[in-house]
C-alpha positions in Angstrom: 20.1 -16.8 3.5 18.5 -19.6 6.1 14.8 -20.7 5.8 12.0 -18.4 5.9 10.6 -19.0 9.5 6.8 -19.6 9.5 4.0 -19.6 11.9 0.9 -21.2 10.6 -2.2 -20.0 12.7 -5.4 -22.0 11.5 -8.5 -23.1 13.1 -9.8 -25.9 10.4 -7.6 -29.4 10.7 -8.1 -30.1 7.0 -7.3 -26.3 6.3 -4.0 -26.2 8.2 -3.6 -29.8 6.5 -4.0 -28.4 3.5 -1.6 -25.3 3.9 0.7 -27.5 6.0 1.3 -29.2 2.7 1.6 -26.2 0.3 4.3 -24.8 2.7 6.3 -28.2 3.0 6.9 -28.3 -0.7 8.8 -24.7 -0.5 12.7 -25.8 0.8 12.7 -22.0 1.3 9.8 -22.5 3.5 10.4 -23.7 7.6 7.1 -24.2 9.8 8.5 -23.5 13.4 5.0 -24.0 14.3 1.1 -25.0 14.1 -1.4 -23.7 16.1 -5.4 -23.4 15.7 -5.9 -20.8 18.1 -4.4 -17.4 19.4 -3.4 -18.1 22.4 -0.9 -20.9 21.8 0.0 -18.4 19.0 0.7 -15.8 20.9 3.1 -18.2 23.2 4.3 -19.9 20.3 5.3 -16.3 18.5 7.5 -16.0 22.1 9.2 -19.3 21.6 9.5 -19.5 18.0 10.4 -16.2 16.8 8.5 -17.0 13.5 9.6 -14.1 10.8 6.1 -14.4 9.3 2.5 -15.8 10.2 0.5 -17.3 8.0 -3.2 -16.6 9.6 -7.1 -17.7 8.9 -9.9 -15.5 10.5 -11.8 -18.7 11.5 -10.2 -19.6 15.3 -12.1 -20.6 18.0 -12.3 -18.2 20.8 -11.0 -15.5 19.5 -10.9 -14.7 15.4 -7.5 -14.6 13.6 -8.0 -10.9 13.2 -9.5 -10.0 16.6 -5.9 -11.8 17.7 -3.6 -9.9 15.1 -5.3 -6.6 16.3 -4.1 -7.3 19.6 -0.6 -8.3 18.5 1.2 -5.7 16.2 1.2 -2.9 19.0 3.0 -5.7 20.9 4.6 -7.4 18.5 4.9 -6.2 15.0 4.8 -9.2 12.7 4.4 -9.7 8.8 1.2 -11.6 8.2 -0.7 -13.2 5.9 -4.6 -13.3 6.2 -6.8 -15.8 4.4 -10.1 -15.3 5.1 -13.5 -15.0 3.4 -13.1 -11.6 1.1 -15.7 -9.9 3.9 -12.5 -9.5 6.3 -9.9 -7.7 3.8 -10.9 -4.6 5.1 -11.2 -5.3 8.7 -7.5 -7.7 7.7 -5.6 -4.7 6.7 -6.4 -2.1 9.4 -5.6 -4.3 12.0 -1.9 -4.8 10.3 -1.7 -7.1 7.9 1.0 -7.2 5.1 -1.7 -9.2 2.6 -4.6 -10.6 2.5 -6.6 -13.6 0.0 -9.9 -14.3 -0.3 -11.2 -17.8 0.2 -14.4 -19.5 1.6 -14.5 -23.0 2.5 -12.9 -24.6 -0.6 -9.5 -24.6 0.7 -8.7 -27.2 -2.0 -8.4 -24.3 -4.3 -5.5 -22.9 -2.2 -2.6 -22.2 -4.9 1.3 -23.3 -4.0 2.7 -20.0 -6.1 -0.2 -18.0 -4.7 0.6 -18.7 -0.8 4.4 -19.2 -0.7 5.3 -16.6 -3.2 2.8 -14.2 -1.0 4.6 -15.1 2.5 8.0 -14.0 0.6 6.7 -10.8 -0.2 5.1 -10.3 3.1 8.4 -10.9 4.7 10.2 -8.8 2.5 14.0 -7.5 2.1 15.9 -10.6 0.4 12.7 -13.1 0.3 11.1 -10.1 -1.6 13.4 -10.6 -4.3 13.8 -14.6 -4.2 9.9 -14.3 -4.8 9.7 -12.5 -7.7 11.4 -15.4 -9.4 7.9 -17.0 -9.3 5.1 -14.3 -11.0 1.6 -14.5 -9.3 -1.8 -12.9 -9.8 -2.3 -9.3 -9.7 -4.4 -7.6 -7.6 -7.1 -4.2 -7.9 -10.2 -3.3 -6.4 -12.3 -4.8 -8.9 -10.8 -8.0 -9.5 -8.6 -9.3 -6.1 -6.7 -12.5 -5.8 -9.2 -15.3 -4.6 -8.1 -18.7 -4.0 -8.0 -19.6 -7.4 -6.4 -16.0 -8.9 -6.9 -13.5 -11.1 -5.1 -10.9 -12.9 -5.2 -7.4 -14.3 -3.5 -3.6 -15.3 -0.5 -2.7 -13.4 -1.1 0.6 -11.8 1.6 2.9 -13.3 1.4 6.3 -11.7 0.9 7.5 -8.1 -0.1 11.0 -7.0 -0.1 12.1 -3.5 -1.1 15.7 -1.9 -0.5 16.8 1.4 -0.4 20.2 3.8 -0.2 21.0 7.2 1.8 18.2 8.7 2.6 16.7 5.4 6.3 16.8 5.7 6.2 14.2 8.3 3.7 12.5 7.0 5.0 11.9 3.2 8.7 11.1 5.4 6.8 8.2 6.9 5.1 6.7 3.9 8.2 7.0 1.9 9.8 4.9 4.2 8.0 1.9 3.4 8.3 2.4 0.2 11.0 0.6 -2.0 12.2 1.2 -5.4 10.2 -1.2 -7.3 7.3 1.3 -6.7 5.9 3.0 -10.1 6.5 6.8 -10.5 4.8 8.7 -7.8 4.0 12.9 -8.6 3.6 14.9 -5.3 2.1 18.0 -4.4 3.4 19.5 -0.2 2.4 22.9 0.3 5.5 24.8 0.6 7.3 27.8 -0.6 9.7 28.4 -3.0 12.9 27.3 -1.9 11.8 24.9 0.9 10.5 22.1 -1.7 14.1 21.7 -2.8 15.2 21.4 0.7 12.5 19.0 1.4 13.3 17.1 -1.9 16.8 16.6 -0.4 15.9 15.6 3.1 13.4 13.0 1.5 15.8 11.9 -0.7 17.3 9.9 2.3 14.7 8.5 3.9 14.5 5.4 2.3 14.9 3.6 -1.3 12.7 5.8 -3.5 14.9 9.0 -5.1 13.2 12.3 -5.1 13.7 15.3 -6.7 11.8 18.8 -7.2 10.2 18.4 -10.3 11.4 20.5 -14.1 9.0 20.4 -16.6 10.3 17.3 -19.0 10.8 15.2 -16.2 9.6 11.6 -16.7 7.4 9.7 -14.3 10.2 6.9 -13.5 9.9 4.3 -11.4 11.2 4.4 -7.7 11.1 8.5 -8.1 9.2 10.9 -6.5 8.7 14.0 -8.4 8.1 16.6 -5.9 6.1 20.3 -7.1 8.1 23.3 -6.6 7.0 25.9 -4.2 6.1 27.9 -7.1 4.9 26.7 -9.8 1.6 24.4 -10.6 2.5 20.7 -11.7 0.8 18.4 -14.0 1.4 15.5 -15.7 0.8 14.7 -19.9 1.7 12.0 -21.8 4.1 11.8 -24.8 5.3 9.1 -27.3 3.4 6.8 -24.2 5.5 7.8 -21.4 3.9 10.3 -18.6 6.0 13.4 -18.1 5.4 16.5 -15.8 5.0 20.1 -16.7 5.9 22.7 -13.7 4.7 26.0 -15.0 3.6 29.7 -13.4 0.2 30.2 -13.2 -2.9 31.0 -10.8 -3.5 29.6 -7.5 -6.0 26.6 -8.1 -7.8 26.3 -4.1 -6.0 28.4 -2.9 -2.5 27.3 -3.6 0.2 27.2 -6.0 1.3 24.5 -6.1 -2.2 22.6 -5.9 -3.0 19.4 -5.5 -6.4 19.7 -7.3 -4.5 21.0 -10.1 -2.0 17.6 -10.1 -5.1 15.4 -9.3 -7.2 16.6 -12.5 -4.5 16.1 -14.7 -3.7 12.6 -13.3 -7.7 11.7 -13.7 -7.8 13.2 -17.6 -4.3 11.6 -18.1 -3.5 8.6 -16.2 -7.1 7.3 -15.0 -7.7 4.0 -14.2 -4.0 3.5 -14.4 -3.4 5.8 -11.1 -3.3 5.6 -7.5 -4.4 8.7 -5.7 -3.7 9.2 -1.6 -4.7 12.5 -0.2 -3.0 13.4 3.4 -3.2 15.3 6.5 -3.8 19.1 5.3 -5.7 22.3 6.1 -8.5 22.9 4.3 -9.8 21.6 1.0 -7.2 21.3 -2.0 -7.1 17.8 -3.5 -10.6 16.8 -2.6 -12.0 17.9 -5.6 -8.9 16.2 -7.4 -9.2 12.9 -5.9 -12.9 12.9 -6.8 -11.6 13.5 -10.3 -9.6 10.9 -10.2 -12.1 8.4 -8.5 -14.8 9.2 -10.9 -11.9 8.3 -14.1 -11.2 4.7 -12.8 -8.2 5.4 -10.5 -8.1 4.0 -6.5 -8.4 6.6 -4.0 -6.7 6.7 -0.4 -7.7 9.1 2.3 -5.5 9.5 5.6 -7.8 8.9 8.7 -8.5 11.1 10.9 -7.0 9.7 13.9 -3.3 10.0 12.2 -3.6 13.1 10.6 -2.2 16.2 12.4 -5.0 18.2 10.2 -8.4 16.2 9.2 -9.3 19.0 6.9 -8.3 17.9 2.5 -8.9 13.6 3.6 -12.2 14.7 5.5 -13.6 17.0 2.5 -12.8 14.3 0.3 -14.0 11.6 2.5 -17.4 13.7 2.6 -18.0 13.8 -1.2 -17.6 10.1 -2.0 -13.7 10.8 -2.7 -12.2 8.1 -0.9 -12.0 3.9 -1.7 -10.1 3.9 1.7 -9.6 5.7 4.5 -5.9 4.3 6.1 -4.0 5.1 8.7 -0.9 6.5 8.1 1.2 3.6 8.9 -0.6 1.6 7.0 -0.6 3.8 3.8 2.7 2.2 2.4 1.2 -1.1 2.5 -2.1 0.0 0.8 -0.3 1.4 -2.1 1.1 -2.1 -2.5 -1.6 -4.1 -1.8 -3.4 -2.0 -4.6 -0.5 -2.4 -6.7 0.0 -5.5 -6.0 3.5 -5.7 -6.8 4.0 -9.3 -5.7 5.3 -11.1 -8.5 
């Protein structure tokens, strides 16, 4: 494995100094390049070919993301943001892999924090040379600034989807890999086809997947899918979350239901959960999420522009459901920047 190939993008000469510095001492680490403004970073990502950019928001002409908008449906390319914690938002939705708060005390700026983070953003094999290195962790409440912080590691996932799910869920669990924590799922289906489903999903990427048997443990890099009959839900025994798949009445409508599997994971799980609600035909989950919300967990709503359906995300969206609304491309990478499981 060669040098990492960087592209530092930044505006502020004692900033890129500064960074310039920090990256030197990596021998994984190459700069191919330093610019302070877009458009010699656009020409410099032609000639270089950096693997990843390392970008500030504060160029002249044109902000760092105004310019990485532009790029990724051009050229896709992993990125780092540092920017005033204003911008994560606006960092993340125009494509960014991660994202650190900092104002103007660049002096702050951590060597583990930003060479550790431009491994992860590349990913595959610097993914893993990272992790020799732990850094801060990440949640909504308490981000990595330039100085860090740390906190819980999220250990479940739940995510609920209908009409135009199956394609949807396929291209999330693509970017997934199987460091993820245990992830319980809910696709309206019928009996039968969730096994089918379980199978196709199965190959389309790192994470396993199975339809779910009551017993099952919530393992990591699993997805436990509901069967097309049965209600799922998760409890917790001797410490370690388990699902039970059981008969019973529809719950919104549906059986299985994806309020019933977000309830559980907001009395259960709380705090310690993830919740992502997807493209799907009327209501189910909404209530759920809410649930899960109001218990501590982080909420993510599909957007309407991606979904094939803006019916569950928008209902949830409407009562106060929903941390984030993401498109789907970009849900993969909010999982694990809410995770942050870069260390």
């Amino acid at each position: 494995m060669g040098k990492l190939k960087v592209l530092l993008v930044v505006g502020n000469l004692e900033m890129r100094r500064r960074l310039s510095s920090i990256l030197d001492a990596d021998l994984d680490l190459d700069i191919v390049a330093e610019v302070n403004n877009a458009y010699t970073a656009r020409d410099k990502i032609i000639e270089c070919d950096p693997e990843v950019m390392l970008l500030c928001q504060d160029l002249p002409r044109m902000p760092g993301i105004v310019f990485l908008e532009k790029l990724m449906p051009q050229r896709s390319i992993a990125t780092l943001v540092i920017a005033e914690q204003q911008f994560e938002d606006a960092a993340y939705r125009a494509g960014a892999r991660d994202f650190i708060a900092c104002g103007r005390n660049y002096e702050m700026l951590e060597y583990e924090n930003i060479c550790n983070r431009l491994k992860k953003a590349a990913g595959g094999e610097w993914f893993a040379a990272a992790t020799k290195t732990p850094i801060p962790i990440m949640t909504h409440s308490s981000r990595t600034t330039c100085s860090g912080n740390s906190s819980v590691i999220t250990s479940i996932i739940a995510i609920g989807a209908s009409t135009g799910g199956t394609e949807a869920i396929a291209t999330v669990v693509r970017g997934l890999r199987k460091d993820i924590p245990g992830i319980v799922m809910v696709q309206h289906m019928p009996e039968g086809y969730t096994q089918m489903y379980a199978q196709r999903l199965n190959n389309e990427g790192e994470v396993s997947v199975k339809e779910a048997v009551s017993g099952d443990v919530v393992r990591p890099g699993q997805i436990l899918l509901a069967p097309g009959d049965k209600q799922m839900r998760i409890v917790k025994i001797n410490g370690r979350y388990q699902v039970e798949c059981k008969h019973g009445p529809r719950v919104t409508g549906h059986c299985p239901s994806v309020d019933a599997l977000f309830e559980s994971v907001a009395r259960i799980a709380g705090k310690e959960a993830i919740g992502v609600l997807m493209t799907g035909m009327g209501s189910d989950g909404a209530k759920g999420l809410l649930a899960m919300k109001n218990a501590g967990a982080r909420t993510i709503g599909q957007d309407e522009k991606t979904c094939i359906v803006y019916g569950m995300p928008k209902v949830a969206y409407e009562i106060g459901a929903v941390n984030w609304q993401v498109p789907l491309e970009q849900i993969a990478q909010k999982i694990y920047y809410l995770l942050d499981k870069k260390q």
